[in-house]
C-alpha positions, 0 to 999 in steps of 0.5 A, spaced: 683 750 558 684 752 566 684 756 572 688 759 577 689 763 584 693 764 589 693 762 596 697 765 602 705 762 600 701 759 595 697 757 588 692 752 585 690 751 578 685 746 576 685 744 568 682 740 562 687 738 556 688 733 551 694 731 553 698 726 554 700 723 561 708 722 560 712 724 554 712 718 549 705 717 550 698 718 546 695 724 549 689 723 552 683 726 555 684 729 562 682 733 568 688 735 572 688 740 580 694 742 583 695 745 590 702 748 591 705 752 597 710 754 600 712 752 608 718 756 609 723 759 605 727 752 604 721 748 604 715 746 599 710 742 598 705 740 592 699 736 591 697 733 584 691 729 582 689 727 575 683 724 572 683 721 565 676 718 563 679 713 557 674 710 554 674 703 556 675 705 564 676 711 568 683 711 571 687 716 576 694 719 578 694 723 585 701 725 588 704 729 594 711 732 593 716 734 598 722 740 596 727 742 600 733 747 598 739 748 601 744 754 598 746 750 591 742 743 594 735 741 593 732 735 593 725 733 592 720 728 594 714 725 591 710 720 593 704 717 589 700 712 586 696 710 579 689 708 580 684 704 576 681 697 573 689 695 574 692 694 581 694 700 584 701 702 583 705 705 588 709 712 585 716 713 589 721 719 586 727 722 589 730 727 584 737 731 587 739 738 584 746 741 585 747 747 582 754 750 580 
């Protein structure tokens, strides 16, 4: 279940699903909102966060991700971090794309 809209270059969404948080695991109860904007034709950004309210423990995601886009190149990065009853941990992805 969700909502959306738009926002200038841009849209929000904000969920609540039964899911799960990564393929190959169970899913789970969780509430997700996402920000996304586009800052200039070759560059966009986004932010996530999600809240998962386990039984045991509440525990959440939260991320900012970087995309930049050059003719056939685009390259992505995100930064984030898991929190909860466990230390934090650190998220760091970088992904490059080349299309042909």
């Amino acid at each position: 279940m969700g909502l959306s809209g738009s926002i200038t270059d841009g849209l929000w969404t904000l969920e609540a699903a039964y899911a799960s948080a990564l393929p190959g695991l169970p899913p789970r109860h969780q509430v997700a909102a996402q920000l996304s904007q586009r800052l200039r034709d070759d560059l966009a950004w986004g932010l996530t966060a999600r809240l998962f309210p386990d039984p045991d423990a509440l525990r959440s995601q939260s991320s900012v991700e970087f995309t930049w886009t050059l003719n056939a190149y685009e390259f992505t990065l995100l930064l984030g971090g898991q929190f909860g009853p466990e230390p934090p941990q650190g998220i760091v992805r970088t992904v490059l794309r080349i299309s042909f």
